[in-house]
C-alpha positions in Angstrom: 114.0 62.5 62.8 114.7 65.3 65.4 112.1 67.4 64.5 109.4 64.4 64.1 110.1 63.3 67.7 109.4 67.0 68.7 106.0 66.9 66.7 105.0 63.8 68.2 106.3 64.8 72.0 104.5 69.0 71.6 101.0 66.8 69.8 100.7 64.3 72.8 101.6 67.0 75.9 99.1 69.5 74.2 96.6 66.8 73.5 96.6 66.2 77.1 97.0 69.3 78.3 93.8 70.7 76.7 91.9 67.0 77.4 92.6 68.0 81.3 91.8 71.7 81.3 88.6 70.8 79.3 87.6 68.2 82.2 88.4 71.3 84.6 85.8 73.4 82.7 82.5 71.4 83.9 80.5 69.1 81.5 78.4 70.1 78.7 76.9 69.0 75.7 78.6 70.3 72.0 75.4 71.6 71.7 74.9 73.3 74.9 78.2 75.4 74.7 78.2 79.4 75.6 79.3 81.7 73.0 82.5 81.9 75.6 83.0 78.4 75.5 83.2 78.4 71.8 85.3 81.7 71.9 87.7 80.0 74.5 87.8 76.5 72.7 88.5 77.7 69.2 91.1 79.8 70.6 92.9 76.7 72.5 92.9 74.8 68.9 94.1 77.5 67.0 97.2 78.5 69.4 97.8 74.6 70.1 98.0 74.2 66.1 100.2 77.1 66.0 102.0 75.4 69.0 102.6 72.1 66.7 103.6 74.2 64.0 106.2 76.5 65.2 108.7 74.0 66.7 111.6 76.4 67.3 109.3 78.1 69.6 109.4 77.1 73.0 106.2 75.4 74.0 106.1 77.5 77.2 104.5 80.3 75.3 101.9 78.2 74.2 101.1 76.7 77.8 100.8 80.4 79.5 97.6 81.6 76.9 96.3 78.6 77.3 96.2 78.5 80.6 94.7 82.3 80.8 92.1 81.3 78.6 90.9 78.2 81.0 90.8 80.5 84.0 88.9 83.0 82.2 86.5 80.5 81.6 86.2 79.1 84.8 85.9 82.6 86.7 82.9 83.2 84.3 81.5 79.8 84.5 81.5 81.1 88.3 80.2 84.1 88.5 77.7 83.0 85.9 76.1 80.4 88.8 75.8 82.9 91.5 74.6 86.0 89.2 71.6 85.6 87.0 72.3 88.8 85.0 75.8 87.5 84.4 74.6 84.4 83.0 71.9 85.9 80.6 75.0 88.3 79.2 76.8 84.7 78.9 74.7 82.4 77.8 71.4 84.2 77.0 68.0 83.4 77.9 65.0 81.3 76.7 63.0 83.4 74.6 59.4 82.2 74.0 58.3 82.7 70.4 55.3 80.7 70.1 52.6 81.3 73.6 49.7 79.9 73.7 49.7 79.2 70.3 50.5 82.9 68.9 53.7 83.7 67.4 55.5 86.6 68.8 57.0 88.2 66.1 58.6 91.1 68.3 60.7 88.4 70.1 61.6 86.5 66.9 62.8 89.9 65.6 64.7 90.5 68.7 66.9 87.5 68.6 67.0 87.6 64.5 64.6 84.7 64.0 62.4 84.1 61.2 59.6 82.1 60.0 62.1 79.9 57.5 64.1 79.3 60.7 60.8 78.6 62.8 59.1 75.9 60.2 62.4 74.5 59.8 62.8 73.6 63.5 58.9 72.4 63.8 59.8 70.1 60.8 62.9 68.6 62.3 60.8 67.8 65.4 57.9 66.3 62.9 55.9 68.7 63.4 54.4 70.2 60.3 51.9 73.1 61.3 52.3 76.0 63.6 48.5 75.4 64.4 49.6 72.7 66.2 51.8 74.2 68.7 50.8 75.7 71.8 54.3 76.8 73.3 57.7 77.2 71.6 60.8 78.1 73.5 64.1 79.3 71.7 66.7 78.0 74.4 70.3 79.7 74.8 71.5 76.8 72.5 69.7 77.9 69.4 67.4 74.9 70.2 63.7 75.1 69.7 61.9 73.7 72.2 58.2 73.1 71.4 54.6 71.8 73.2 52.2 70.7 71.1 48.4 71.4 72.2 47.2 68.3 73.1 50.2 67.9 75.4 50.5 70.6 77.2 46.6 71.8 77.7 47.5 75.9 77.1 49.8 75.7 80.5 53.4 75.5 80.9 55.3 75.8 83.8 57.6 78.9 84.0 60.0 80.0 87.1 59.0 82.4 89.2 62.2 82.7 90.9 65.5 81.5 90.0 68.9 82.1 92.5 66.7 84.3 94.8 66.0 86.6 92.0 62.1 86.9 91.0 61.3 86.7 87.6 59.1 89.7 86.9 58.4 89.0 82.8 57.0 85.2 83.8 54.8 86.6 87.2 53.6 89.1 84.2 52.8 86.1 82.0 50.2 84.3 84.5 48.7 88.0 85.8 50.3 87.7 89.3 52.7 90.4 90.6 55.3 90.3 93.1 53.1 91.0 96.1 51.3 88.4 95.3 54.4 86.1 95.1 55.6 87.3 98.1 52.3 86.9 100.4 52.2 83.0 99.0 55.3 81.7 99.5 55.0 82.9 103.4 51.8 81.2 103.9 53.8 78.1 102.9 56.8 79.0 105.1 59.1 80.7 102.8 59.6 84.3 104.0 62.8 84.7 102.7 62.7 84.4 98.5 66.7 85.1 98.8 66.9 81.5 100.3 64.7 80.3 97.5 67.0 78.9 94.7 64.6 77.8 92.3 60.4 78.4 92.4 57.6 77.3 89.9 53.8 77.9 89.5 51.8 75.5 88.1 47.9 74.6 87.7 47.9 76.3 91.6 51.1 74.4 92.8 54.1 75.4 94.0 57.7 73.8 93.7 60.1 75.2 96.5 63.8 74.3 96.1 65.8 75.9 98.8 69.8 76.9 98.2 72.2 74.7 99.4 69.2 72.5 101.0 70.8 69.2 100.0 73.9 67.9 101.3 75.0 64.9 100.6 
């Protein structure tokens, strides 16, 4: 009966334990995870089963790795919103493998995509020919996101700059360079692009958002 009791008492506290340190984390969907939230996750479940397992040990020695794991993640989850770089080593990148209706095989090769995993996608979203796409997107997730061409006209909107850092493969994309970036956004009172968290171009727009600009 002992030993029930201490199954039921080292389930519950590790239950909530991990429920709490997973609201500390952030929010984000199943399917949006990071390969280091699945790393840190999978490691919580194993040592917590090993945890439920292994009464005689004391449960201390459970709570200490899994308390290192949780600030590991949160110290990335940090650095990975103040350093782009960090956060494309973490999460990845978009990678655009259909543009302007041609498919890019060099990028599908790069992240080890192939045309069974490309029709497959474009069928789940009921689309059934490639002919009919103008833009697809491979997002971090493993998602395929995809324009058709009567939606989206042969544009799409691409950042420019993101965290103050200028995106040099999407000014490359529309034929602009940074100069050009630069000599813009000061005729429209941004001579700073450090101060500039997030910038699009599209159809001869602009979209400014300034760091830290609202406070609630």
């Amino acid at each position: 009966m002992e030993e029930i009791l201490t199954l039921v008492f080292r389930t519950v506290f590790l239950y909530v334990l991990i429920f709490v340190l997973f609201r500390l984390m952030g929010k984000r969907e199943i399917g949006e995870l990071s390969i280091l939230d699945l790393v840190v996750f999978i490691m919580m479940a194993e040592i917590a089963v090993l945890a439920i397992e292994n009464v005689n040990d004391h449960i201390f020695k459970t709570i200490v790795p899994i308390l290192v794991l949780t600030l590991i993640q949160v110290i990335f989850a940090y650095l990975s919103l103040k350093n782009q770089k960090i956060r494309q080593i973490l999460d990845g990148k978009p990678t655009i493998i259909i543009d302007r209706g041609k498919v890019d095989e060099h990028a599908m090769r790069t992240q080890r995509y192939n045309f069974d995993d490309l029709l497959t996608q474009l069928r789940e979203k009921n689309i059934e020919r490639i002919a009919d796409v103008s833009y697809a997107i491979l997002e971090p997730t493993g998602e395929l996101s995809v324009f058709t061409k009567d939606h989206t006209n042969h544009q799409i909107e691409l950042p420019l700059i993101i965290d103050g850092t200028i995106q040099e493969e999407h000014l490359q994309r529309i034929g602009k360079d940074q100069k050009w970036l630069e000599q813009m956004l000061e005729k429209k009172g941004y001579p700073s692009l450090s101060k500039i968290s997030f910038c699009t171009y599209h159809k001869g727009s602009f979209f400014v958002d300034i760091k830290d600009e609202y406070k609630s």
